[in-house]
N, C-alpha and C positions, 0 to 999 in steps of 0.2 A: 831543486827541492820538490816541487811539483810532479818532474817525471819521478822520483819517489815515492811521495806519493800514491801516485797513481797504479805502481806498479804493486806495491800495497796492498791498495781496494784488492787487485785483479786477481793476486794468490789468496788474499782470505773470500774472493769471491767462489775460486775454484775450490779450496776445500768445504764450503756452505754444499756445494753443489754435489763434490766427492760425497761428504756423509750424507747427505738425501739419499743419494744413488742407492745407499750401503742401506738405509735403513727402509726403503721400498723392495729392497733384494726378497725374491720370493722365498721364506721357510719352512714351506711342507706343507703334509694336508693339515684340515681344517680339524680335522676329526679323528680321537687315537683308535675310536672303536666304529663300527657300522652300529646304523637303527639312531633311537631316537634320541637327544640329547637334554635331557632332563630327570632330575635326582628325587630324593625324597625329601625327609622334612628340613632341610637345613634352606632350599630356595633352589632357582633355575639354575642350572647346570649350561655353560657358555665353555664353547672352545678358545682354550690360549695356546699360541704359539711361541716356544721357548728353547733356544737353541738346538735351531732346526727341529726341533722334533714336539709334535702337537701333545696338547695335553687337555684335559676338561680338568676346571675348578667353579667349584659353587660358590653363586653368590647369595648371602643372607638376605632375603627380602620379607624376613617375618621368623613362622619358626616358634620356638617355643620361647624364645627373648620377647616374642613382639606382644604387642595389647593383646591382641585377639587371637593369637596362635596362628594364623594364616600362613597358607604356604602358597609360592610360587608355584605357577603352572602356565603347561602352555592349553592349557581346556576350561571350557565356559565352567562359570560356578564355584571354581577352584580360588576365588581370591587375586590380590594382589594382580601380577603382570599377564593378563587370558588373552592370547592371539586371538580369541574367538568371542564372538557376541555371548553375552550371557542369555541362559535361559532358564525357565523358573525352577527352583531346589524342591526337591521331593522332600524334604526335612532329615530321613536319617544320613548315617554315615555312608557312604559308598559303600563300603563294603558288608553294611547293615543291610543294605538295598540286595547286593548279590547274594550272598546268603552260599548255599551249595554250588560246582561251578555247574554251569545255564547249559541246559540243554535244545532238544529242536534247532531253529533254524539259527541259533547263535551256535552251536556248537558246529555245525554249517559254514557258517565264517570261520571259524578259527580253522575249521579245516584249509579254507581258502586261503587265508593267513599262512598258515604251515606250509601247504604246497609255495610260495613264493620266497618264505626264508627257509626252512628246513628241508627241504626235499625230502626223499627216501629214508634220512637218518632222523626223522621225528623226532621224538622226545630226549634221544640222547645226540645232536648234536650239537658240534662245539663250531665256531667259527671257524675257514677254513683255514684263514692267516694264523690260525695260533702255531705256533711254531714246538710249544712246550702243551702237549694234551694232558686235560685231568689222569689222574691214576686210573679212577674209574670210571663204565658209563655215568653218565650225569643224572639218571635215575636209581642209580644205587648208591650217591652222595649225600649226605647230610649238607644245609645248608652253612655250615662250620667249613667242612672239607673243602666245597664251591670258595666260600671265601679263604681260606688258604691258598689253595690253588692260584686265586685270583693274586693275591698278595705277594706270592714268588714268584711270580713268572711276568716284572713288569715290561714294558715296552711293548706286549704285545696284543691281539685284540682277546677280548674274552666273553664275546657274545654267544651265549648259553645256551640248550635247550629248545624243544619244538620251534618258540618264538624268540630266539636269538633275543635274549635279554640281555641285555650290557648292563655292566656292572653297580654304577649309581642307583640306575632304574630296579635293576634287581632288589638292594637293601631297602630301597623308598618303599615297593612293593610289599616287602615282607613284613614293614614295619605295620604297615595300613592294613596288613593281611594277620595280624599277632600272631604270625608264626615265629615260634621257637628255634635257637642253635641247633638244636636236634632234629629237627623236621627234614624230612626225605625230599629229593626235589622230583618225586612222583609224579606222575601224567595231570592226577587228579591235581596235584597243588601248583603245577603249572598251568592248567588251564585256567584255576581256580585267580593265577595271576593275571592272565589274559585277559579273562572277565573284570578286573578293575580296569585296567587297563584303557578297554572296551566303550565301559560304562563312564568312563574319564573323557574320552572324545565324542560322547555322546550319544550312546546306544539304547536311551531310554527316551530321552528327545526326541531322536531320529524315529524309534516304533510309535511314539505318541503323537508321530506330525509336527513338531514345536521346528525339527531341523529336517532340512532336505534330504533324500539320499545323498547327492553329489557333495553337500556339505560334510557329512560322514564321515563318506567315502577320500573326501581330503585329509579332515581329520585322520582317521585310522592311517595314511599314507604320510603324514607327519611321525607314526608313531614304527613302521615298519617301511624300513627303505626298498624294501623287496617290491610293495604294490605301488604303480603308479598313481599320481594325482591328474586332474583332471587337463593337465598339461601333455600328459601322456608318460612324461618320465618319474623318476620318481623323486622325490622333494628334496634329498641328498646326491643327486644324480653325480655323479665327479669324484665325490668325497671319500677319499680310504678307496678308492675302488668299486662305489655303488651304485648299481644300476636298477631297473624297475625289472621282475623277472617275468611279467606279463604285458599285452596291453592293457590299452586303458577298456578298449570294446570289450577286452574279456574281461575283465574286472568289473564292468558296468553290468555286463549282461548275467554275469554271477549272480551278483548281487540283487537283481532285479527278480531272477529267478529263485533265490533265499528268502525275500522280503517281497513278494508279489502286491502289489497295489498302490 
């Protein structure tokens, strides 16, 4: 009875072990799209992995259910779950702040920005993984079209425009931006996005002295997997494929030369 028993334990120990095995098994990337993982008002945007094949779902952390409307972010100020120290609020809306999109030495960066995710193909490039391309350049699209587009062609990535915006981020964007179905995804209203964006990781702190350059400069590299952090690679480095498309020296010394002092 004993050796029964025993031999028992030893098979339901080996299937314990079996489904461990099965449920540690690696299933894909992290991430369906490149760039930065976080949506608009519904809360933070978190990668799941679901037969084999990665997926982003939002999580509600606020939102227009909650008391105070707050929405999840990964930037100071923004409420709710902020990777980043908070620092003092200017009072209006973010995008009350930005106003027309910013010229001078911000417009400066985003070129620097550009050069690291869009190359050559600026304002109308698509990710290079998409497999299925919009009909048309992404400057002669309506934000209606973009999302169609988006909507039949799933599985694949659909990082958009100068600043490779992926798709969550995009709608979050446009909503804080009250642009319309009908709006053109024009140079002007992409940059116009970049500048929330921007002014989300702290580009008003960062000119006022409140936050470091290198703090920023992290910041903004949470947001474009293109620019290195001060790691040297870039904060997605693995993920879908992504790498930093600069160093960190030239990245530093850009931006040094943007923002002198």
């Amino acid at each position: 009875m004993r050796r029964y028993l025993w031999i028992l334990a030893m098979v339901l120990t080996a299937e314990g072990a079996a489904a461990q095995a099965i449920s540690m098994e690696p299933r894909g990337a992290l991430f369906a799209d490149r760039g930065p993982m976080f949506g608009g008002a519904g809360g933070a945007v978190v990668p799941m992995v679901r037969d084999r094949q990665a997926q982003v779902i939002q999580v509600s952390t606020g939102g227009a259910g909650s008391a105070n409307g707050a929405e999840a972010s990964l930037f100071a100020g923004r409420a709710a779950a902020s990777f980043f120290a908070p620092w003092p609020s200017r009072g209006a809306p973010v995008i009350d702040r930005i106003g027309p999109r910013l010229g001078g030495p911000v417009a400066q960066l985003r070129d620097l920005i550009a050069a690291a995710e869009a190359g050559r193909a600026g304002y109308d490039a698509v990710q290079h993984g998409a497999r299925i391309r919009p009909p048309l350049p992404p400057t002669r699209m309506t934000l209606t079209e973009i999302y169609a587009w988006i909507d039949a062609t799933p599985g694949q990535p659909h990082a958009i425009g100068r600043y490779q915006i992926i798709p969550a981020t995009l709608r979050g964007l446009v909503r804080k931006a009250h642009y319309g179905p009908n709006t053109r995804f024009t140079p002007e209203v992409q940059d116009r996005l970049a500048d929330i964006l921007l002014e989300e990781a702290g580009l008003t702190a960062f000119r006022e002295g409140v936050m470091t350059r290198t703090a920023f400069m992290n910041n903004i590299a949470k947001i474009w997997a293109g620019l290195p952090n001060s790691s040297g690679r870039s904060h997605y480095h693995g993920y879908a494929g992504n790498r930093a498309t600069m160093t960190w020296a030239h990245f530093e010394g850009q931006m040094a030369r943007i923002f002198p002092g």
